[in-house]
C-alpha positions in Angstrom: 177.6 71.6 4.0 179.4 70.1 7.1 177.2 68.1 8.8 180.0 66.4 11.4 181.0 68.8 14.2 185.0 69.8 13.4 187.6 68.7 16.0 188.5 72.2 18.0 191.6 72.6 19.8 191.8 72.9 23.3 192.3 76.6 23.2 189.3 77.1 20.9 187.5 75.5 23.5 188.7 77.4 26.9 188.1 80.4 24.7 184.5 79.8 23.7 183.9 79.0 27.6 185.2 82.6 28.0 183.2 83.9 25.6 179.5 81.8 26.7 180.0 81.1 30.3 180.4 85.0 31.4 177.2 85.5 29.0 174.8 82.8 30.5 175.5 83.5 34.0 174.9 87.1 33.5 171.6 86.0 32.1 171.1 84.2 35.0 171.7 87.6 36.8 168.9 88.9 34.6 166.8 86.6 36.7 167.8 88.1 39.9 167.4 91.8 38.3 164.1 90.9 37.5 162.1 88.8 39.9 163.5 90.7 42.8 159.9 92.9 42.6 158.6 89.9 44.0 160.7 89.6 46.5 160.6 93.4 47.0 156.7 93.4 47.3 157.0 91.5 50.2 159.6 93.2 52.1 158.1 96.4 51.6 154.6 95.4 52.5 152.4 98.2 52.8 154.7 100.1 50.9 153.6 98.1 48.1 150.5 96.8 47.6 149.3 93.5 45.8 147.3 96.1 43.5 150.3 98.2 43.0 152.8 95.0 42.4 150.1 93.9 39.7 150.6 97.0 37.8 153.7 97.7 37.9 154.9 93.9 37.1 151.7 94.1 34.5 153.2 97.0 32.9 156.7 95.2 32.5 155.4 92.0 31.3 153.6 94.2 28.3 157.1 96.0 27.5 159.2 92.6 27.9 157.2 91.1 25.6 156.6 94.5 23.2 160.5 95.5 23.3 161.3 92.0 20.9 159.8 94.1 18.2 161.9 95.9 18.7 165.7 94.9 20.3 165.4 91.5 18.2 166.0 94.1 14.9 168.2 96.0 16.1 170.3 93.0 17.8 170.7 91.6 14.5 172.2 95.7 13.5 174.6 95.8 16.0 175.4 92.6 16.7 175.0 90.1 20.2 177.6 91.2 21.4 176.8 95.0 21.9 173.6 94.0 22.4 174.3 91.8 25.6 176.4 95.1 26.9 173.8 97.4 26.4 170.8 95.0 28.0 172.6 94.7 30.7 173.8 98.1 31.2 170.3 99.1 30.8 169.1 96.6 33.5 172.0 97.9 36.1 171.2 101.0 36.1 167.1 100.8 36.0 167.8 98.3 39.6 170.3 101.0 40.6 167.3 103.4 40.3 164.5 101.7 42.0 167.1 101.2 44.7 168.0 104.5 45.1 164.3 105.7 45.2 163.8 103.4 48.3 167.3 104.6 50.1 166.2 108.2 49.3 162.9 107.8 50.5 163.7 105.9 54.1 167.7 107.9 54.5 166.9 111.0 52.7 163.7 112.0 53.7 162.4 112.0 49.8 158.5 110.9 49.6 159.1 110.2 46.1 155.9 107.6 45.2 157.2 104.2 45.5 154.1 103.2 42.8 155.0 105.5 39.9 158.7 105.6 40.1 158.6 101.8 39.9 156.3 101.7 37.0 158.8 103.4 35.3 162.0 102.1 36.0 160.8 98.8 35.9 159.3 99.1 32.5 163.2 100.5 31.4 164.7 97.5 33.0 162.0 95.0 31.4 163.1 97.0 28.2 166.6 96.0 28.6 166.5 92.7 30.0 164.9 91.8 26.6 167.8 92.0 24.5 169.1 89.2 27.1 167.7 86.2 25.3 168.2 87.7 22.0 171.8 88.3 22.3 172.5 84.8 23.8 171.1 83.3 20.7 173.1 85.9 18.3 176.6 85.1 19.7 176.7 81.7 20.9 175.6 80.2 16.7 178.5 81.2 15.5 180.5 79.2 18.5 179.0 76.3 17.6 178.4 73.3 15.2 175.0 72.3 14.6 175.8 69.0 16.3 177.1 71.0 19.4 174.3 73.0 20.1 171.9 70.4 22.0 175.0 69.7 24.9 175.6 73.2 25.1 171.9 74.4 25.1 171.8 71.6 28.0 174.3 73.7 29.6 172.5 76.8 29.0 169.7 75.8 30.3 171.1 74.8 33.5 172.8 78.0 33.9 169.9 80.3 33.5 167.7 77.9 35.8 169.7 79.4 38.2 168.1 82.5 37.5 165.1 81.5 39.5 167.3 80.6 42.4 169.4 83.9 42.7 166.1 85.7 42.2 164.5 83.8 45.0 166.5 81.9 47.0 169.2 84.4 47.5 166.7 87.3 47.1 164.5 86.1 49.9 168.0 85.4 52.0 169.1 88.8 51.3 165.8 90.3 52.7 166.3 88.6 55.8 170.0 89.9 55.8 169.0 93.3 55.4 166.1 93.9 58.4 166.1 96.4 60.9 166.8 93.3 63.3 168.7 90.2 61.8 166.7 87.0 62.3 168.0 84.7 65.4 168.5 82.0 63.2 169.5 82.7 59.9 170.0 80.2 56.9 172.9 79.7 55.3 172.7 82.3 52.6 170.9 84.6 54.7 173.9 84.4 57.1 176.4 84.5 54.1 175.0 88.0 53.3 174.9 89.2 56.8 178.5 88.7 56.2 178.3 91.9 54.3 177.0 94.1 57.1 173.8 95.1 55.8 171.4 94.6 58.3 170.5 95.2 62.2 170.8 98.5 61.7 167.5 99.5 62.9 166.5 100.3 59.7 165.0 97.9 56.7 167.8 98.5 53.9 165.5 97.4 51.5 167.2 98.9 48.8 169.9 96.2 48.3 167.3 93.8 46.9 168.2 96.0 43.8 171.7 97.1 44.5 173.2 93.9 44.9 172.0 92.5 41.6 173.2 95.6 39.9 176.6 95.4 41.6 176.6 91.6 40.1 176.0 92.5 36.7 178.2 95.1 36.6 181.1 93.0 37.1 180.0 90.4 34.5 179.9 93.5 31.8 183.3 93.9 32.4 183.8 90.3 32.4 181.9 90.1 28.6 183.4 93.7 27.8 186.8 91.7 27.5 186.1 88.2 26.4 182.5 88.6 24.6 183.2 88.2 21.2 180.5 88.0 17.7 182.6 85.2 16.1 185.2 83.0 16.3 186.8 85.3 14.0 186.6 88.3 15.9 188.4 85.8 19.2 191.6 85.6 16.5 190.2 81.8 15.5 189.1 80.6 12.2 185.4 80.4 11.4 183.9 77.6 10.1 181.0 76.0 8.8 178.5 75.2 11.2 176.3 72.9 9.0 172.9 75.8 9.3 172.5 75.5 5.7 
């Protein structure tokens, strides 16, 4: 039993940043892939009523919660790793979905039902976004020493608290940056996503509340694709004890 935290090297170090800082801050993306029916409900106002947001965020809450029954199992099967990848694949392409059902609906001239395709694909995505938390837990013990844990937990936590700020604070700026008619003044991050072109178009683009977290996550899974790594071991570094017994 070790109970002192070894002395890594400096490499060991700048390659377990690789390996956790690409993983929490695509859980903080999580966040913004998940709260953004908030910040959907009221950009689309009639579209979608607090009855229908109730339901459809009710729905998700019951198959977050449920799906740990179930990803928690098989996380432990396949490992953090693959389960981090296949969360968050999971959760791109559910936002990419309810994305494309608004686009389709306001460019294509679909009348696809706003209500039932969103109790759907947000149930899939609450599905996948549960092997988030699991996975974080699965990969990062390994990395470290018992001893280690609470700094980098610290660290952690800081990183997914800004979950809640890309989900609102930037999702809140990006519906501003995407109306029909850009606002006369715009914030800081509302005008730093105007930047992009999306809006004063004449037409809402409501639909980038969900493509633009999608087209976040998608480059951190290529990000953890390459450096996310089970163990140590698995990085070409020795593992070690880390004092769990």
């Amino acid at each position: 039993l070790t109970m002192n935290a070894p002395k890594h090297s400096g490499s060991y170090r700048l390659r377990r940043a690789l390996n956790w800082m690409p993983l929490g801050l695509a859980y903080a993306f999580f966040y913004m892939g998940r709260y953004n029916l908030t910040v959907a409900k009221t950009a689309l106002g009639d579209a979608m009523s607090k009855a229908d947001f109730g339901t459809i965020f009710g729905v998700g809450a019951w198959v977050y919660g449920l799906s740990f029954l179930i990803t928690g199992p098989l996380s432990d099967r396949i490992g953090g790793r693959r389960a981090m990848l296949v969360g968050t694949a999971g959760t791109i392409v559910a936002n990419l979905l309810m994305g494309l059902v608004l686009y389709g609906n306001a460019m294509w001239g679909w009348s696809a039902s706003v209500f039932w395709w969103f109790v759907i694909l947000y149930a899939v995505n609450m599905h996948f976004q549960s092997y988030g938390a699991i996975a974080i837990v699965t990969v990062k013990a390994p990395w470290f020493h018992i001893r280690e844990r609470g700094t980098f937990s610290t660290i952690f936590g800081s990183m997914i608290a800004l979950g809640i700020f890309f989900a609102f604070d930037w999702g809140y700026a990006l519906v501003e940056a995407t109306r029909a008619q850009l606002p006369a003044e715009p914030g800081f991050w509302t005008s730093a996503f105007g930047l992009l072109g999306l809006g004063g178009t004449g037409t809402h683009q409501n639909w980038w509340i969900f493509f633009v977290p999608a087209s976040i996550l998608a480059v951190f899974w290529v990000i953890m694709f390459f450096f996310l790594r089970n163990t140590p071991g698995e990085a070409g570094y020795k593992n070690f004890d880390t004092g769990e017994e």
